[in-house]
N, C-alpha and C positions, 0 to 999 in steps of 0.2 A: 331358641337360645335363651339361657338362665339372662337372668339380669345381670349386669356389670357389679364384680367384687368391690365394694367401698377401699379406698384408696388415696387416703387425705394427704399422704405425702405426697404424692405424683401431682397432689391437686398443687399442693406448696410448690414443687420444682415446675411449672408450668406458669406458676404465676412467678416465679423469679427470670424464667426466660423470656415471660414478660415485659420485665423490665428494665429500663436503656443502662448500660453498662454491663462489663465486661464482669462474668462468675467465677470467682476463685475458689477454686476445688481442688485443695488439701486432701490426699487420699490417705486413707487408715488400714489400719490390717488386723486391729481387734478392738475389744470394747474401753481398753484405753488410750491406745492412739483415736481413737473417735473421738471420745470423751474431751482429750487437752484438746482436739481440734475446733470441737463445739464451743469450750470454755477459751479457746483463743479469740471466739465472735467471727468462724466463719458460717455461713447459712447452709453450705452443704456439702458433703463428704463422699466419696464412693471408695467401697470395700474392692480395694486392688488385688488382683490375682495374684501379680506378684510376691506383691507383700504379705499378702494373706496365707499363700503358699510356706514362703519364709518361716512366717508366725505359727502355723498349727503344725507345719510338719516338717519344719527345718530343712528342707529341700527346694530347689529351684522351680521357677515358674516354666516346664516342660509338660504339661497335661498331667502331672500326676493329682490332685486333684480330686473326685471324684463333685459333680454335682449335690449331693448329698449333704457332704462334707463344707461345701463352700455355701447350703442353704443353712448350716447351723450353723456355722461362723457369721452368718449375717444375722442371725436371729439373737445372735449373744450381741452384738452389735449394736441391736435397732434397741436393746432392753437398756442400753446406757446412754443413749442422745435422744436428743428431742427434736434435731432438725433432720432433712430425709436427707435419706442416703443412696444412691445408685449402685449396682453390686457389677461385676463382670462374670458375665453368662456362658465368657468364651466361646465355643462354635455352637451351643447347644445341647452338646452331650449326645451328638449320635444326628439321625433324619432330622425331618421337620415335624415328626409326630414327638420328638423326646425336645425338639427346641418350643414346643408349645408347653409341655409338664415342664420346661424348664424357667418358660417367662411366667405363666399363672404361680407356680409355684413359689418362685421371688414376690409376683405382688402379693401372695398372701403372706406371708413372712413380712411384709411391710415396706420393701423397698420404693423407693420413689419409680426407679427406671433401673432397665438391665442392658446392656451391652453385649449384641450377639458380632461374631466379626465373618470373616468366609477365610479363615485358615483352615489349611490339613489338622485332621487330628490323629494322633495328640498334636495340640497347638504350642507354640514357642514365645517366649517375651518378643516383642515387636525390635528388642533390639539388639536382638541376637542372633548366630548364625543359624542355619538349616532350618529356616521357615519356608512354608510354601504356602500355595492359596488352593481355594477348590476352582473352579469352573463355575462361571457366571450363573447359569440355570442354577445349580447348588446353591451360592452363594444367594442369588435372587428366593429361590425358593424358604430359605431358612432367614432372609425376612420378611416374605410371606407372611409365613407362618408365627411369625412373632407378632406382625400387626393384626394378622385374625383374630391372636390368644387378647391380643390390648381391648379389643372389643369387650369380651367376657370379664378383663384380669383388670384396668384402667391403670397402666404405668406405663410410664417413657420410655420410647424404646429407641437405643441409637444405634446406628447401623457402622460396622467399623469392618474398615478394607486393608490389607496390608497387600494389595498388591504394588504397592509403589517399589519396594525393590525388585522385585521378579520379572514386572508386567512394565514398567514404566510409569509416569507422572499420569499419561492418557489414559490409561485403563484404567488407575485409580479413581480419575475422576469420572471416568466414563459409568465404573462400580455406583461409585457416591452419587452419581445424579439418579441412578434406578433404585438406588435405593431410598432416596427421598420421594423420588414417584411413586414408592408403592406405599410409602408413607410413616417411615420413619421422622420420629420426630426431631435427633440428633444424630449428626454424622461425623464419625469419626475419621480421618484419612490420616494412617498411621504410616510416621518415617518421612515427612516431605525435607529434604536434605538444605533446601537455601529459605532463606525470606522469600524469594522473589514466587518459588512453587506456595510456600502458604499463603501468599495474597492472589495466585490462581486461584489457588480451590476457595478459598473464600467467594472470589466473583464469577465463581461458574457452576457453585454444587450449591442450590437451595436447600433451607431449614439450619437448625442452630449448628454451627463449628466447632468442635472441639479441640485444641490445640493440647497434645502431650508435654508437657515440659518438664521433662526425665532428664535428671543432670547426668552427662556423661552420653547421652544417648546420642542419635545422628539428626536430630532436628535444633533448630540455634536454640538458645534459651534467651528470648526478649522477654522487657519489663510490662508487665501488666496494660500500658496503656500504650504500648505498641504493639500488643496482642488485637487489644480494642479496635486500636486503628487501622488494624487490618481486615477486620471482620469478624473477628472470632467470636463467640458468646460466654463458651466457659474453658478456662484454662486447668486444665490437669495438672497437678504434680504428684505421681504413683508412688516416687521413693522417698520424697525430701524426709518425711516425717523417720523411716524407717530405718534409713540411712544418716540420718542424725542419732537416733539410740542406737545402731550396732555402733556408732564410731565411739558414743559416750561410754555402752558398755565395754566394748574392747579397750581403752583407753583408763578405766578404770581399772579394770581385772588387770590387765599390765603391769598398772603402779603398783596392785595388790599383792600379784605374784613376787616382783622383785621387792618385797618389804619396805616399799616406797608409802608416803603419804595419799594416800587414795580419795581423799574427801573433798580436793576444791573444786570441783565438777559437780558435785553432788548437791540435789536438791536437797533444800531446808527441810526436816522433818516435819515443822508445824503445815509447811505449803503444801508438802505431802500427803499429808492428811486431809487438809484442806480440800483439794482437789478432789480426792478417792470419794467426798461426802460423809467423812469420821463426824464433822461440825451436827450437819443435818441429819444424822443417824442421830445424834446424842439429844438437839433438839425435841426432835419424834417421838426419840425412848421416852422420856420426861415427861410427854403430854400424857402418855400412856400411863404413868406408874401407879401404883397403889400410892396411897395416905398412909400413914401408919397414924 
């Protein structure tokens, strides 16, 4: 076996789940929602399928997709932040020989950790209807296959179950504890419906918790240190970022359309720029320029 792919983010998210308190993980969908997430002072961000979906090819999070497509949108990504990012690997993209070119493939692109889960594919948003799962062995096997690739690749790999509506609360966890045995290192258990099922799986499914907190979806949305308090390590939120700009965009184009006043929603131009790095560009130029 080649030597392990260097991997300094995965080394970064290791060492923050390290650390006591609870990870707030603002999710992006390109290399500007990354960018304000980074410049808001959060330490790490993961490229949501969802969202990402939405973003490159204005269509819903249903497997359309391809792997391909979703390792270049992270690599446009990883070229604008500086803290890591986790990406979603979905089912894999096929066997367990296409979910190993699927996780080596993200660590080289630069991701900190990938997210393989045991849906049917094409796989469905967690919080929508006509989802299904595979069968345990499957589901076992594909992450397998991801923590042999972390051997060679070194990124986090979290194992994520949706069978909580199909199978029950039991089978879910019964998923998530095999699947920290065989040595994931974050577990995701997607859809737990009350408080009382997330503070089961917290004390019965070893390795770090990830709690979804999708506005609108079928899990509650608790405050940051009642996530903590339950167990959790890092808390997701896939849409806020996303669903904050379509509201602003829609909401603007609106005023626009009806010849209404469209501008008090609208960021400052100078901030705008600000932000994008216009300041730091122009600094750069200047150090560069000819004398005359």
């Amino acid at each position: 076996m080649s030597d392990p792919y260097p991997n300094p983010a995965a080394t970064r998210l290791r060492a923050l789940l390290a650390q006591p308190g609870l990870v707030m993980m603002p999710c992006c969908y390109d290399a500007l929602s990354a960018r304000l997430i980074q410049q808001a002072g959060f330490d790490l961000t993961f490229l949501s399928g969802f969202s990402a979906s939405a973003s490159r090819i204005g269509a819903p999070d249903l497997g359309l997709m391809s792997y391909g497509e979703v390792r270049d949108q992270a690599r446009n990504v990883l070229e604008a932040i500086d803290i890591p990012m986790m990406v979603d690997g979905d089912t894999g993209y096929g066997n367990a020989m296409n979910v190993m070119r699927t996780v080596q493939g993200f660590a080289r692109a630069g991701c900190a950790g990938v997210m393989i889960e045991d849906q049917v594919a094409p796989k469905r948003c967690g919080h929508t209807q006509g989802k299904a799962v595979v069968d345990r062995e499957e589901a076992y096997d594909r992450i397998r296959a991801a923590v042999e690739t972390r051997g060679r690749s070194d990124i986090v790999i979290t194992a994520r179950t949706d069978a909580r509506r199909t199978h029950g609360l039991s089978e879910a966890i019964a998923r998530a504890q095999m699947f920290a045995e065989l040595g994931a290192e974050m577990i995701f258990v997607e859809e737990p419906l009350r408080e009382d099922e997330m503070r089961t799986i917290c004390a019965e499914v070893p390795s770090a918790q990830v709690a979804n907190m999708l506005e609108g979806g079928q899990t509650p949305i608790l405050p940051p240190a009642r996530l903590e308090a339950l167990g959790f390590r890092v808390a997701a939120y896939p849409l806020a970022a996303m669903a904050a700009a379509m509201q602003a965009m829609a909401t603007t184009l609106a005023a626009l359309k009806a010849g209404q006043d469209h501008t008090g929603g609208l960021m400052e131009f100078g901030e705008l720029r600000q932000r994008l790095g216009f300041d730091i560009y122009y600094e750069t130029e200047a150090r560069y320029a000819r004398k005359k």
